[in-house]
C-alpha positions in Angstrom: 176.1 100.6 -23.4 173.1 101.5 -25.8 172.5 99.9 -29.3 173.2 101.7 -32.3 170.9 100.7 -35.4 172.2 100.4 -38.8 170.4 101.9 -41.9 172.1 101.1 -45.4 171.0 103.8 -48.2 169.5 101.9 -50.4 172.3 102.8 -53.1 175.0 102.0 -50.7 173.6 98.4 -50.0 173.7 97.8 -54.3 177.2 99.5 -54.1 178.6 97.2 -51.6 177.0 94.3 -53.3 178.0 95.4 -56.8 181.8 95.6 -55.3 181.7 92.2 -53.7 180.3 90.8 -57.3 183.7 92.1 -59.0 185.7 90.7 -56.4 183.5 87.5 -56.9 184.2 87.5 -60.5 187.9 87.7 -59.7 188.4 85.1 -57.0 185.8 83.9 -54.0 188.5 84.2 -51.3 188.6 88.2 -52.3 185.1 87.9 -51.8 185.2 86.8 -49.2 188.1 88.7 -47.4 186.2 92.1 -49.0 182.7 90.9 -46.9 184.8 90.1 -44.2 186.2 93.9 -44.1 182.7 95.4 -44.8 181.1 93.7 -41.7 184.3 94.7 -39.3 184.6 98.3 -40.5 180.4 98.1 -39.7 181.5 96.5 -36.4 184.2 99.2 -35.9 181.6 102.3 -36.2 179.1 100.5 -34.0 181.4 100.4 -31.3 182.5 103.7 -31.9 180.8 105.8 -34.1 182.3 109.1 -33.1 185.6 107.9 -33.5 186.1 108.7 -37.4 186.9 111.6 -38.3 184.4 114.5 -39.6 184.1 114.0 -43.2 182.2 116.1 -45.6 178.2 117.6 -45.4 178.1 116.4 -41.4 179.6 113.1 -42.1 182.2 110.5 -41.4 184.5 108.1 -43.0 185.8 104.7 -42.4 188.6 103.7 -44.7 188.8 100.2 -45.5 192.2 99.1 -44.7 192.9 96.8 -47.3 190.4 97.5 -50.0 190.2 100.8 -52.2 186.9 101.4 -50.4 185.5 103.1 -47.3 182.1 104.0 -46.6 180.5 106.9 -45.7 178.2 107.3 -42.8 176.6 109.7 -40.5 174.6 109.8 -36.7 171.4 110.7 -36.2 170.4 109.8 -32.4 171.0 105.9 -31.8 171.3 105.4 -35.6 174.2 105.2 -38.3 173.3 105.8 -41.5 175.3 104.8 -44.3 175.1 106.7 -47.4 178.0 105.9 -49.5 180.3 102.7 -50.2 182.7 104.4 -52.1 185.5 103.1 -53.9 188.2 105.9 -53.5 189.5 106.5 -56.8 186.0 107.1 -58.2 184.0 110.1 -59.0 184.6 111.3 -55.3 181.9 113.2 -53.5 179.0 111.8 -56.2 177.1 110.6 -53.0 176.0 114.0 -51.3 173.0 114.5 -53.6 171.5 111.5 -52.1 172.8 112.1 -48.6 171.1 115.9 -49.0 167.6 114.9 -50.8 166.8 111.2 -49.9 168.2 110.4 -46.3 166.4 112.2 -43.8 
């Protein structure tokens, strides 16, 4: 089995630590549980990145199963790039500029 490589966008790595940080706020174990479920849904798409579903603009689309989040990610050879972690009730497709004109 080959290795995948993972790239954060830049903005996605301050929007999964800015998420974590209000969970932090609120109670460490939700912290804890919300890093916990950020590293298994990476996890998931390593092992099978083709498994999501097709998104939007060439992506895909973990959910998060028990937080109001899910990232956003796409395949480019033996590398997943993820562009967005999104929270889902929030300004929703606000991601694809930077997908379209930073991430190439």
């Amino acid at each position: 089995m080959d290795k995948w490589t993972i790239e954060f966008h830049p903005d996605a790595s301050d929007e999964a630590e800015a998420a974590n940080n209000w969970y932090a706020e609120r109670s460490l174990l939700a912290s804890r549980s919300f890093v916990s479920e950020l590293i298994h849904a990476v996890d998931q798409v390593v092992e099978a990145p083709e498994m999501w579903p097709l998104y939007e603009a060439g992506t895909r689309r973990y959910v998060f199963p028990r937080f109001p989040f899910s990232f956003v990610y796409r395949i480019l050879e033996k590398k997943i790039q993820i562009v967005a972690v999104a929270h889902s009730k929030r300004k929703p497709g606000y991601w694809k500029s930077r997908y379209l004109n930073t991430i190439r």
